[in-house]
C-alpha positions in Angstrom: -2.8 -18.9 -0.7 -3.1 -15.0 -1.7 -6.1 -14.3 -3.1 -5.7 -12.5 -6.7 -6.6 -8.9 -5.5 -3.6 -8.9 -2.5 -1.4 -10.7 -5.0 -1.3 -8.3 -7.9 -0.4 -5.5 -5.4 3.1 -6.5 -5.4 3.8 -7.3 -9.6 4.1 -3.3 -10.1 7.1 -2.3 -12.0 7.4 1.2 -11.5 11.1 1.9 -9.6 10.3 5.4 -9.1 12.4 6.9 -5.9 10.7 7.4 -2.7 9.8 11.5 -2.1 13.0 12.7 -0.4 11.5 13.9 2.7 9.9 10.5 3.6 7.4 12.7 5.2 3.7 11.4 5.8 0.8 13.4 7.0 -0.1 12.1 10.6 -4.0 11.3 9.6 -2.6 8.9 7.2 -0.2 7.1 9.1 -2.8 4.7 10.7 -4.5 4.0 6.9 -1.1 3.3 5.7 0.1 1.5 8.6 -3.0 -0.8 8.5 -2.7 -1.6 4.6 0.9 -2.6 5.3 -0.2 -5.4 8.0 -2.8 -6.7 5.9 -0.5 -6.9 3.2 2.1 -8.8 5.9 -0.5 -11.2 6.5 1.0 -12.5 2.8 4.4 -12.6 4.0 5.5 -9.1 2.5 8.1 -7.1 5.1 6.7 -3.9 5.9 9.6 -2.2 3.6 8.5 -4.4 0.9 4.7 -3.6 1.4 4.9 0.5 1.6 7.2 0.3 -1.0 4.2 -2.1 -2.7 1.8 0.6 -2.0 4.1 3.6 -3.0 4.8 2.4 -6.7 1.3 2.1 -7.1 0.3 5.4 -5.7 3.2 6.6 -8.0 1.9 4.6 -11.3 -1.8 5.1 -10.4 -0.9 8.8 -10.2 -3.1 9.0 -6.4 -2.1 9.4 -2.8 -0.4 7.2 -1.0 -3.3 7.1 1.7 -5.8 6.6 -1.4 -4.2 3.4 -2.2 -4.2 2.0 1.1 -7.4 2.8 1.7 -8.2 0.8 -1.3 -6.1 -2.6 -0.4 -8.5 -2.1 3.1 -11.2 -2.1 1.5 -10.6 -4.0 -1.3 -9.5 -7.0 1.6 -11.7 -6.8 4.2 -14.6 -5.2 3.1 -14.0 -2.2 5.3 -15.1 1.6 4.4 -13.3 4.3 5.8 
């Protein structure tokens, strides 16, 4: 079962186009990266869970990296 926190993360609507460079900064690669295998651990494909975390970076109005800091900490307990 998905607990309610991990769940909500994918009932965004926002359908706002990736940035056209696709370009990350390298420091926040790993955050990122990590957010998207806790949110695979919910059977959510890595396209489907950074495109989870970028419509709420996008509709939150924050980084990317912000957000996924917040699903790791949100799911483990973890502060970075």
């Amino acid at each position: 079962m998905i607990s309610g926190r991990v769940a909500d993360w994918g009932r965004d609507t926002c359908d706002r186009p990736a940035s056209p460079t696709g370009s990350t900064s390298v420091g926040s690669r790993p955050v990122i990266d990590r957010a998207k295998g806790i949110l695979n651990q919910y059977r959510i494909s890595d396209a489907d869970a950074f495109d989870v975390l970028r419509r709420r970076s996008h509709q939150e109005n924050r980084k990317l990296r912000g957000v996924a800091r917040q699903v790791i900490v949100e799911t483990i307990g973890e502060s970075l």
